[in-house]
Every structure is written in C-alpha cells, then in structure tokens.
N, C-alpha and C positions, 0 to 999 in steps of 0.2 A: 088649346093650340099647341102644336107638336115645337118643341124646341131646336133650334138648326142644329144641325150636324159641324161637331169640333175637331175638326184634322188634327190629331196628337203629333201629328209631321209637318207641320206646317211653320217655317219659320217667320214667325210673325214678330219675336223678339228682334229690337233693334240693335241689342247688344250682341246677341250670337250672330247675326249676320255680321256685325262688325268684323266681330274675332275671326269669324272665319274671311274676310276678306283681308286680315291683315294676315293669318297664316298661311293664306294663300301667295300674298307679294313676298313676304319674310323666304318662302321658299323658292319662288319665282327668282330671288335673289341671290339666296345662297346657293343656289345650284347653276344660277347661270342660262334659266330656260329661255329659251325660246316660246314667241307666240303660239304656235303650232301645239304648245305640249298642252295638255289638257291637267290642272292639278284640280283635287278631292278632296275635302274635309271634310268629317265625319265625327259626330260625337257618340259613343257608346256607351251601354250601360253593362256594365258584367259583375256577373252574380256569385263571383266564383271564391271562394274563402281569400286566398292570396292575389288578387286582384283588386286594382282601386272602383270605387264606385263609377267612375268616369274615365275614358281614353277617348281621346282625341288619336285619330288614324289619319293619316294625310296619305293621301297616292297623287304620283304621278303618269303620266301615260302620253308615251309616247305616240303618234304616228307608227306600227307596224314592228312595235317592243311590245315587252313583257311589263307592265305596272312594275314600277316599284312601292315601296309602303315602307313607313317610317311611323311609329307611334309615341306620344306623349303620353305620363299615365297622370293626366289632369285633365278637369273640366275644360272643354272649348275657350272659353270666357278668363280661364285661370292662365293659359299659356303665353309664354314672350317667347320672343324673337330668340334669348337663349336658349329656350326647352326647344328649341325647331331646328336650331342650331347644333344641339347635341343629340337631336333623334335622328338629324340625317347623319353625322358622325359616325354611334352608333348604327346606324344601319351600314355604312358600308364597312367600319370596321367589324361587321358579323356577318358579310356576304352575299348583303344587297345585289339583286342581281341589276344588272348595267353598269354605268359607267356612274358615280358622281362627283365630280366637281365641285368640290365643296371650297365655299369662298368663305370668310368669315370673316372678312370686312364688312363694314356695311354701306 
C-alpha cells in the first residue's frame, strides 16, 4: 500500500501557528493597523555562511501600497513581541518604504 503524501508546507504544528498569530497581533499593534491591511509571516531557511538558520519575514500590505517587510533573524517559535518591536524600528529606521507608526506601548 502506497503511503500518503506529507505536505512539508503544511502547518500542522500547533505551536508555529501560535507564533505566528501572536506576530501577527504584536504587529497589528505596534504599527497601528487597520482591518483592511493584510499582515504575513513567514519562516525561512537560509543557507548562506553569514546568515541565521532561520528568519522569520513579517509583511504587511496594504490595500493599493507597496509591502512593507521587516525581518527577525530567529526561528518563528523563538520570537517576542520585542524582536517585532525592534524589526519594525529597524526597518523604518533603514527606509522602509510607507509610513510606520510605530507604538511601543503595548
């Protein structure tokens, strides 16, 4: 009997959907968004000598803008609310394109 087919994309952990839904509010919050905006979490693997094994890529996207993008160099699962906190920072302090409003209250 043939063995079912395993989507390697398929997020069936219950903890990475956590992470990613709490970096998803954590940004929701520090920037202020609106319903409307669409945000993106992402965890990557890169291969690259000076590169961590894992980044986390968060985008946002507006209705009729340009993404912005803001990166974490940790695993999904590893990141808080400060490391989201200091990637949207850094990104507009290096010229993030839009507008962010960054709140850092919580």
């Amino acid at each position: 009997m043939k063995r079912a087919f395993a989507n390697p994309l398929a997020r069936n952990d219950p903890a990475l959907v956590s992470s990613a839904r709490a970096i998803k509010q954590w940004t929701r919050e520090i920037l202020a968004l609106p319903d409307d905006v669409v945000v993106s979490v992402n965890e990557l693997a890169c291969a690259l000598p000076d590169c961590p094994p894992r980044e986390t890529v968060i985008l946002v996207m507006r209705p009729g803008e340009q993404a912005l993008q803001a990166s974490i160099h940790k695993a999904m699962r590893q990141a808080t609310r400060d490391d989201v906190l200091a990637a949207w920072t850094t990104a507009a302090e290096t010229g993030a394109r839009g507008s962010l409003p960054i709140s850092p209250a919580r």
